[in-house]
NUSEFI-817013 format. One record per residue (C-alpha): x negated, y, z negated; chain; residue in three letters; residue number from 1. Coordinates in steps of 0.02 Angstrom, whole numbers, m for minus. Last residue first. Example, Ala and Ser with C-alpha at 12.3 -4.5 7.8 and 13.67 -1.06 7.14 Angstrom:
residues 2
+--------+--------+--------+------+------+-----+
|     c1 |     c2 |     c3 | unit | code | pos |
+--------+--------+--------+------+------+-----+
|   m684 |    m53 |   m357 |    A |  SER |   2 |
|   m615 |   m225 |   m390 |    A |  ALA |   1 |
+--------+--------+--------+------+------+-----+
//
This chain:
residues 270
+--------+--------+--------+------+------+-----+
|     c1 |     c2 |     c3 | unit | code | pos |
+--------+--------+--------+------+------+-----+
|   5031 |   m875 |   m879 |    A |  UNK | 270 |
|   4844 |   m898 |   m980 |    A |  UNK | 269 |
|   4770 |   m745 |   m896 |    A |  UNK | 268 |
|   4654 |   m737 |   m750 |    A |  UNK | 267 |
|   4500 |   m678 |   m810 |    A |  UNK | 266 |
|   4428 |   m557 |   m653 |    A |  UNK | 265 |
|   4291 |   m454 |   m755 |    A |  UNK | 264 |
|   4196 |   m482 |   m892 |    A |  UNK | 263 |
|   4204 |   m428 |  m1076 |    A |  UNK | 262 |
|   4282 |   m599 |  m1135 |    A |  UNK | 261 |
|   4127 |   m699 |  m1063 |    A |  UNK | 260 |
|   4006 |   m605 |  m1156 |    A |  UNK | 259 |
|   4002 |   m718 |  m1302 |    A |  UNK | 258 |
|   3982 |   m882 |  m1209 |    A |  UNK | 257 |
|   3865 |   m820 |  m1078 |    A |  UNK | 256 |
|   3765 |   m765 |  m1222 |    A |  UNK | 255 |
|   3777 |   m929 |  m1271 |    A |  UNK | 254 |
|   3745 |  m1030 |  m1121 |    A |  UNK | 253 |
|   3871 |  m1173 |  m1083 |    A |  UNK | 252 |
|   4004 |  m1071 |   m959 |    A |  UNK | 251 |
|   3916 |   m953 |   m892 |    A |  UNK | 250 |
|   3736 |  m1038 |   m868 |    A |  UNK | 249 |
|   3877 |  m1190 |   m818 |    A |  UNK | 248 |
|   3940 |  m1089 |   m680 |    A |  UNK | 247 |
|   4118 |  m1165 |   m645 |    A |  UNK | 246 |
|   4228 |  m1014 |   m721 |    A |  UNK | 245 |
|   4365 |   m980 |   m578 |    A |  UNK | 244 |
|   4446 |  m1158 |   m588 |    A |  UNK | 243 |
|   4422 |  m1172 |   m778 |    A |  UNK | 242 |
|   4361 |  m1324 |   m883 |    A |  UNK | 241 |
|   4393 |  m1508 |   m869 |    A |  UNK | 240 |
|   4396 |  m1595 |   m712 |    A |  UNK | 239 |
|   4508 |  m1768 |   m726 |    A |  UNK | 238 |
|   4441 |  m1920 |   m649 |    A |  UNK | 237 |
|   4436 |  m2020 |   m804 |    A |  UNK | 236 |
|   4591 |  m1969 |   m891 |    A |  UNK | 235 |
|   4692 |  m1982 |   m739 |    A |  UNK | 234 |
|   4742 |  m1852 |   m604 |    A |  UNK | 233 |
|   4894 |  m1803 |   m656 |    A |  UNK | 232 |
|   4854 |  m1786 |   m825 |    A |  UNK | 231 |
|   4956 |  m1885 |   m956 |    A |  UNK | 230 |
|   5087 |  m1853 |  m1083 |    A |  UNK | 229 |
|   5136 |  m1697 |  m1055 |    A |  UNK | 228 |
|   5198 |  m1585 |  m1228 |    A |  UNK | 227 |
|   5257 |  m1405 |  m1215 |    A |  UNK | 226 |
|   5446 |  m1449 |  m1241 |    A |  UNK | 225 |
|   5469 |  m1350 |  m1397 |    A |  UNK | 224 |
|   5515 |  m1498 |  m1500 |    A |  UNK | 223 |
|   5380 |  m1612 |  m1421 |    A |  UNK | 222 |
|   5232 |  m1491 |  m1431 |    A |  UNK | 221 |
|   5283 |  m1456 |  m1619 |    A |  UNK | 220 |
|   5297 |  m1649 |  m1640 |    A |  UNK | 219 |
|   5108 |  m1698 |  m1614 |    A |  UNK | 218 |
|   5044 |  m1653 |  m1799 |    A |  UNK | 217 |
|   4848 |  m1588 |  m1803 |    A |  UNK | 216 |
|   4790 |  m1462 |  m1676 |    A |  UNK | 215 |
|   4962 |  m1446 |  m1551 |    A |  UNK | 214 |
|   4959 |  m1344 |  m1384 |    A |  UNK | 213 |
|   4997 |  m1493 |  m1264 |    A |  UNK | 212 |
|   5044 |  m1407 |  m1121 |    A |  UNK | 211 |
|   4983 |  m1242 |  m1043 |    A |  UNK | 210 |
|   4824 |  m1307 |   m966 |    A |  UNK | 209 |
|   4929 |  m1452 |   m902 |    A |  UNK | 208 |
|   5034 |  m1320 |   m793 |    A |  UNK | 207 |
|   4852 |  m1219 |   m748 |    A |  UNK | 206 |
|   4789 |  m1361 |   m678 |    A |  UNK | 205 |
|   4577 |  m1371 |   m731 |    A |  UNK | 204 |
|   4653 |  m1496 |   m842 |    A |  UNK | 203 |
|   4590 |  m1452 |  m1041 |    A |  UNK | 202 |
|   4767 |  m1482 |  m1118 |    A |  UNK | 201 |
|   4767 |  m1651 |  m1039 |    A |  UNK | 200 |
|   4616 |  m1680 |  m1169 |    A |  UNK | 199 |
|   4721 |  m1653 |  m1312 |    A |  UNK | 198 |
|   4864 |  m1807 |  m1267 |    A |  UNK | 197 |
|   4715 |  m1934 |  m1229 |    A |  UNK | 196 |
|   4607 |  m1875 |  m1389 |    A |  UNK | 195 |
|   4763 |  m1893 |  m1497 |    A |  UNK | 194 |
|   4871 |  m1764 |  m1589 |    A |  UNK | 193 |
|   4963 |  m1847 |  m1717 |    A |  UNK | 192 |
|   5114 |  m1921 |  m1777 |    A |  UNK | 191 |
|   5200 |  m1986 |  m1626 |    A |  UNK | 190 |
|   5012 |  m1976 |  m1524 |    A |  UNK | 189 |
|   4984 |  m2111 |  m1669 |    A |  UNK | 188 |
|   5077 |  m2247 |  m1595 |    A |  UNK | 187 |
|   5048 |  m2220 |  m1400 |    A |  UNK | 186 |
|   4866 |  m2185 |  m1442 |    A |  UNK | 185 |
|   4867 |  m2358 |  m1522 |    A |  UNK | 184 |
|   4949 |  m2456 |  m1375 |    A |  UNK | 183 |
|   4825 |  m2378 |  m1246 |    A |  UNK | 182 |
|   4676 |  m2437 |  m1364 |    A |  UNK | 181 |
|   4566 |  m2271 |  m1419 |    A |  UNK | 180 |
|   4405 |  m2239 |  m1299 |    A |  UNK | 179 |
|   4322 |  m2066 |  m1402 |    A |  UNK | 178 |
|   4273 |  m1902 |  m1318 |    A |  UNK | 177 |
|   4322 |  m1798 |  m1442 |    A |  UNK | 176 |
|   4412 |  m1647 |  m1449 |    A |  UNK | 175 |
|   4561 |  m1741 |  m1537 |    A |  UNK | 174 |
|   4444 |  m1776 |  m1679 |    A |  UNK | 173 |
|   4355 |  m1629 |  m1696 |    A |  UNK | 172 |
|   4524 |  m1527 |  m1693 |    A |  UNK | 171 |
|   4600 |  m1690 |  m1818 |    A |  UNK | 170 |
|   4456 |  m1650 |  m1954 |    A |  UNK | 169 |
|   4430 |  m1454 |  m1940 |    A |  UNK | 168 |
|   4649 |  m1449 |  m1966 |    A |  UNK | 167 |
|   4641 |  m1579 |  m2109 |    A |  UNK | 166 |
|   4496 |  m1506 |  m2199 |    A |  UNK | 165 |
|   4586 |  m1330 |  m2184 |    A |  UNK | 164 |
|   4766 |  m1392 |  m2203 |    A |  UNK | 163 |
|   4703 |  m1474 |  m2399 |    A |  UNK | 162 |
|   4625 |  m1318 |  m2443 |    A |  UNK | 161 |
|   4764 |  m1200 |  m2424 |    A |  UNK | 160 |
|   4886 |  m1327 |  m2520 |    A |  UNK | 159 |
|   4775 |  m1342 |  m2649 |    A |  UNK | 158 |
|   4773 |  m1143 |  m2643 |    A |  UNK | 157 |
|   4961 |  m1135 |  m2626 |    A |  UNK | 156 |
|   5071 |  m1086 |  m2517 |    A |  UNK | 155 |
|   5147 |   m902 |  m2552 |    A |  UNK | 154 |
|   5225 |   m915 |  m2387 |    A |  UNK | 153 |
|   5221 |   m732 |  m2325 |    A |  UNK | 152 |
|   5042 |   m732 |  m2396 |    A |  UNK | 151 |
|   4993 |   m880 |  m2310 |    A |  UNK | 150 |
|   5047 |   m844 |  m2148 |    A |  UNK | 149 |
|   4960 |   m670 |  m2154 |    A |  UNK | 148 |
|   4814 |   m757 |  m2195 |    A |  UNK | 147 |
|   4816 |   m867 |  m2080 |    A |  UNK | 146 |
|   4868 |   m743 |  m1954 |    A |  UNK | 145 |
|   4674 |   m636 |  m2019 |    A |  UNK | 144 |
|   4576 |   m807 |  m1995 |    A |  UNK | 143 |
|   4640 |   m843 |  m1817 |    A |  UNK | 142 |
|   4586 |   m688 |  m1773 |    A |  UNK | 141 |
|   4408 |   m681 |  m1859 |    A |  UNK | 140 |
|   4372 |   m859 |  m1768 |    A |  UNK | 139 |
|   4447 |   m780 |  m1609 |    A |  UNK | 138 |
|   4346 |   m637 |  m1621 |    A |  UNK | 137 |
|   4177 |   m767 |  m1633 |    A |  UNK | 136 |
|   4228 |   m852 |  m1490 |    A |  UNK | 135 |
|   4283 |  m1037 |  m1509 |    A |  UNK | 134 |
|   4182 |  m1200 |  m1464 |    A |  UNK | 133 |
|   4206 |  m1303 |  m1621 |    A |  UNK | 132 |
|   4299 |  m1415 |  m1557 |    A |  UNK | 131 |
|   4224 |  m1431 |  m1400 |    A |  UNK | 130 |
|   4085 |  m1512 |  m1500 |    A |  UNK | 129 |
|   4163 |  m1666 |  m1520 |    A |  UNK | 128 |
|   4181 |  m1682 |  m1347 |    A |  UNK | 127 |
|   4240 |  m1622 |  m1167 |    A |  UNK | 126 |
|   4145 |  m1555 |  m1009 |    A |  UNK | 125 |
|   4148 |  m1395 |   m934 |    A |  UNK | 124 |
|   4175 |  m1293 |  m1068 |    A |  UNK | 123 |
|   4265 |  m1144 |   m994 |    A |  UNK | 122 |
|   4441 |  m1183 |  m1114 |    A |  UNK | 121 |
|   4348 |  m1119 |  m1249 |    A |  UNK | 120 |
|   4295 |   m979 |  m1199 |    A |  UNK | 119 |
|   4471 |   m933 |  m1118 |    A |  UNK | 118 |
|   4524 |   m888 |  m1291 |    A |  UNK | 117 |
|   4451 |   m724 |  m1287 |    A |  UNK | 116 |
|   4506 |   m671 |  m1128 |    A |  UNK | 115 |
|   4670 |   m758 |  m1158 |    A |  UNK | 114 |
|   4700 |   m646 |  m1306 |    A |  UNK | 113 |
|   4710 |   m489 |  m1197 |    A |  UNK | 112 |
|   4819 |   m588 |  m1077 |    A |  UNK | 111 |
|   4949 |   m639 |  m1181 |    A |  UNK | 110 |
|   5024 |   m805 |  m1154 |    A |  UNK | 109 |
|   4884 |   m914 |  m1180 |    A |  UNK | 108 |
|   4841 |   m842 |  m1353 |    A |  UNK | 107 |
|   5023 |   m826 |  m1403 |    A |  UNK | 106 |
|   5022 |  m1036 |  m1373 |    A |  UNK | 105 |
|   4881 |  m1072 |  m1497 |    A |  UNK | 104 |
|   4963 |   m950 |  m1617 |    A |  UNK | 103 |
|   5123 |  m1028 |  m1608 |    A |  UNK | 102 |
|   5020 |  m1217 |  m1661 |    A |  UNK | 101 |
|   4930 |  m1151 |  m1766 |    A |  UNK | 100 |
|   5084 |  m1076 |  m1876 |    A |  UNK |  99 |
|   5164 |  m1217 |  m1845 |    A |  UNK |  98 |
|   5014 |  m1314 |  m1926 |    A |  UNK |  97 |
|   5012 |  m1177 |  m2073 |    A |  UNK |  96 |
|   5211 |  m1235 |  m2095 |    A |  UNK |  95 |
|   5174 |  m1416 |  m2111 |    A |  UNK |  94 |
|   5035 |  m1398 |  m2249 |    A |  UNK |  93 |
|   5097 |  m1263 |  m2338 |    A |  UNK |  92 |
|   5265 |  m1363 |  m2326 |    A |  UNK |  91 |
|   5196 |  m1509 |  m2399 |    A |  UNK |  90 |
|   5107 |  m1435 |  m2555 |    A |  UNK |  89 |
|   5244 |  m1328 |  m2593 |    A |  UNK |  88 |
|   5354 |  m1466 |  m2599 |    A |  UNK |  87 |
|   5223 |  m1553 |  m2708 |    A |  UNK |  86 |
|   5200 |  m1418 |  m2840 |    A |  UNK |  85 |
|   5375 |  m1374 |  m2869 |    A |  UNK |  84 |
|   5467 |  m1259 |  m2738 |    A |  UNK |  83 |
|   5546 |  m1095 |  m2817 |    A |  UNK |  82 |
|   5631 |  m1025 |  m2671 |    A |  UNK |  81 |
|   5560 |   m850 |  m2721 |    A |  UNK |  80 |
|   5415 |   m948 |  m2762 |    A |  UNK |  79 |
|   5377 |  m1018 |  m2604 |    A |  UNK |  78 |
|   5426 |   m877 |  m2515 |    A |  UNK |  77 |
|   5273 |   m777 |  m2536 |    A |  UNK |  76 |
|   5190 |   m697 |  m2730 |    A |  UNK |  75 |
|   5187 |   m772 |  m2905 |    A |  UNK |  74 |
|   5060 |   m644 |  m2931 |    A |  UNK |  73 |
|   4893 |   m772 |  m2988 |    A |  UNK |  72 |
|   4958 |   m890 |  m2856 |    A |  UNK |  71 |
|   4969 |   m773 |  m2709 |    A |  UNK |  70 |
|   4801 |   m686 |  m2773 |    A |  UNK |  69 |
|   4739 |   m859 |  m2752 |    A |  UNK |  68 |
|   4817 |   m925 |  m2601 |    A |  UNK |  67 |
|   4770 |   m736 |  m2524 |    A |  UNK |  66 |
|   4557 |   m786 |  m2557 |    A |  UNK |  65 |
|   4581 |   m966 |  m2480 |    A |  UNK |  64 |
|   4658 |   m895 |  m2331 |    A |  UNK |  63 |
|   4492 |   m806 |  m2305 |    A |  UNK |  62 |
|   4441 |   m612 |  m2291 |    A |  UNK |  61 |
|   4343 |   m630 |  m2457 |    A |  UNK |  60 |
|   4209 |   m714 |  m2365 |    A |  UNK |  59 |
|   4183 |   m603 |  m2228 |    A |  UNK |  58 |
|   3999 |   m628 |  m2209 |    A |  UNK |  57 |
|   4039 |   m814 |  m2241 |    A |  UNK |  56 |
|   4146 |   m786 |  m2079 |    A |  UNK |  55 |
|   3984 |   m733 |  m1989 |    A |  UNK |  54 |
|   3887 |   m862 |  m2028 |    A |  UNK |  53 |
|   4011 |   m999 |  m1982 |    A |  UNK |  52 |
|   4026 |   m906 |  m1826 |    A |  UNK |  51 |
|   3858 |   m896 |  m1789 |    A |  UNK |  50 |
|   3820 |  m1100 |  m1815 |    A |  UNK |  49 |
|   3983 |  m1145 |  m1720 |    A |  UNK |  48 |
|   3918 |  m1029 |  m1584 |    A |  UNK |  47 |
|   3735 |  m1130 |  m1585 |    A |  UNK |  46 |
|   3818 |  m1284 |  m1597 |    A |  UNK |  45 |
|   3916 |  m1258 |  m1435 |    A |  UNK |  44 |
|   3793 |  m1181 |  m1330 |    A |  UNK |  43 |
|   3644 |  m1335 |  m1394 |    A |  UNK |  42 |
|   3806 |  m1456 |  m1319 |    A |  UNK |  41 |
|   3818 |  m1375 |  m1179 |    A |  UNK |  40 |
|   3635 |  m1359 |  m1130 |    A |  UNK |  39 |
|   3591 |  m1551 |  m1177 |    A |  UNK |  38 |
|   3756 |  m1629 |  m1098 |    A |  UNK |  37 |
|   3705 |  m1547 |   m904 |    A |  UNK |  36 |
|   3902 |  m1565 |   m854 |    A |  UNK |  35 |
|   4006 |  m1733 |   m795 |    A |  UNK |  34 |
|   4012 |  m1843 |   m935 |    A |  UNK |  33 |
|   4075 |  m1994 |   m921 |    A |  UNK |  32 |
|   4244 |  m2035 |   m997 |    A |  UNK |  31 |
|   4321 |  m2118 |  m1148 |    A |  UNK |  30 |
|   4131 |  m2155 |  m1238 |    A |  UNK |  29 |
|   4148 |  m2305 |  m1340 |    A |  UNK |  28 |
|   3987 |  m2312 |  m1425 |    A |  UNK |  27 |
|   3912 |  m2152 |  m1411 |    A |  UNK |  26 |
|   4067 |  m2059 |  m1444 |    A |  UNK |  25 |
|   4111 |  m2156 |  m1577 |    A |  UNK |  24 |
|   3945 |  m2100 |  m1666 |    A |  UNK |  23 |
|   3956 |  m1916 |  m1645 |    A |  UNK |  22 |
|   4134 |  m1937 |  m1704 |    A |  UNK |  21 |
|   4062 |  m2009 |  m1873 |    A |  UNK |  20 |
|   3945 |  m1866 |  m1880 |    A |  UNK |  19 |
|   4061 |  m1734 |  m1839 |    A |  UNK |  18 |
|   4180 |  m1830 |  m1996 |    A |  UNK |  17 |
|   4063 |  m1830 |  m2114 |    A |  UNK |  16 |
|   3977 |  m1661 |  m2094 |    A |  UNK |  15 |
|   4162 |  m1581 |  m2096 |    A |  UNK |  14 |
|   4220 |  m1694 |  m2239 |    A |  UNK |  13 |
|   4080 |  m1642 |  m2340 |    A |  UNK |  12 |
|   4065 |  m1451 |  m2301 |    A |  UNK |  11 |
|   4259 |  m1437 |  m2333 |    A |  UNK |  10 |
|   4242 |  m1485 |  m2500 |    A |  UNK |   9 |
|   4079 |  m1415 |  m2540 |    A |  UNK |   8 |
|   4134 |  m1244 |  m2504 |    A |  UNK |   7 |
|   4312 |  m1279 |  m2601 |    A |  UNK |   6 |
|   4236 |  m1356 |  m2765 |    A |  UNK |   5 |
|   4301 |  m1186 |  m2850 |    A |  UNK |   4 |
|   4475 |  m1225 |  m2809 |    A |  UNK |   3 |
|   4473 |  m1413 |  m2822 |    A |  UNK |   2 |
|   4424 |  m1398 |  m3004 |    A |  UNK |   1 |
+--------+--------+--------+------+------+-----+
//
């Protein structure tokens, strides 16, 4: 029943938890904002829109699609190793976060990935809708390792489901521009990825830029000794964004958005 409910699934708890972010936002906003919000925020929609259009184009490329045919052959790891229901349930879920989390890092490493990640790293400001601010090739990108990652696993189509609400949920949430209590971002950043340990990831410094790689679960940033816990320069007076992309009709515009891979003089993510 899960299986075929997908769509509406991960429609639900998207809707629900943009809108409840929406909400924090404007009632215990963590910073001010610095960029024209109206442009940048249209931008953002308006690529979240395409892309979501585009991968529905591609529908049968998904993870969901490989779970399936995994499940159906007895295919991936999983079932080599045997793993009952819940074990496989688990590690889909921890292993497709690593996955995320090495992929995140490969696109700041390699220059011809950084040009399409960079896009999202231009945004000038920082919010719920920064979370959805990724190129269209990286959307297609990130869709084709996840489907490699699921194939080699053989995790499951619960499984498969589960990672996708939880990864859309936690990326809007750590996107966000939300106030959290010191002592509860210390708690949860030792589970999760909080706003305060994300946003560090968006310094304009180029050593902050590469920390702090995690989506969902904090501890891949700890064990590989990518994780800072604060900016140098204080949450609140902090620039976000990229030293050589400061032009918001660049950086918040949409054609701007899409283009921005094809032009010239990207520093890479080293």
């Amino acid at each position: 029943m899960i299986v075929a409910e997908e769509g509406w699934i991960r429609l639900g708890s998207f809707v629900a938890v943009l809108l409840m972010m929406n909400l924090w936002e404007w009632l215990a906003p963590r910073r001010q904002w610095k960029a024209q919000k109206s442009p940048r925020l249209c931008g953002n929609y308006l690529l979240a829109v395409l892309n979501t259009l585009v991968l529905r184009i591609a529908t049968p490329l998904s993870a969901m699609a490989v779970a399936l045919v995994c499940e159906q052959r007895e295919f991936g790891l999983f079932y080599f190793f045997e793993l009952g229901d819940t074990a496989n349930l688990v590690a889909t879920i921890l292993l497709l976060d690593f996955a995320i989390y090495s992929q995140h890092v490969l696109f700041h490493i390699m220059p011809v990935f950084w040009r399409i990640h960079q896009i999202h790293h231009a945004d000038l400001d920082l919010d719920v809708s920064s979370g959805l601010r990724f190129h269209t090739l990286e959307i297609l990108l990130s869709m084709l390792i996840k489907m490699g990652a699921v194939a080699v696993l053989g995790a499951s189509a619960r499984g498969v489901i589960l990672f996708e609400v939880i990864l859309n949920a936690t990326a809007m949430f750590n996107h966000s521009n939300v106030k959290l209590p010191l002592k509860l971002d210390a708690v949860l950043r030792m589970l999760i990825v909080t706003p305060d340990m994300h946003r560090v990831h968006h310094s304009i410094y180029r050593q902050e830029t590469n920390s702090n790689f995690g989506f969902s679960l904090s501890c891949w940033d700890r064990l590989f000794r990518t994780y800072i816990e604060q900016p140098r320069d204080g949450h609140e007076e902090m620039q976000i964004g990229l030293s050589e992309c400061r032009d918001e009709k660049t950086a918040d515009r949409l054609w701007g958005m899409l283009k921005m891979p094809f032009g010239k003089n990207r520093d890479a993510g080293e």
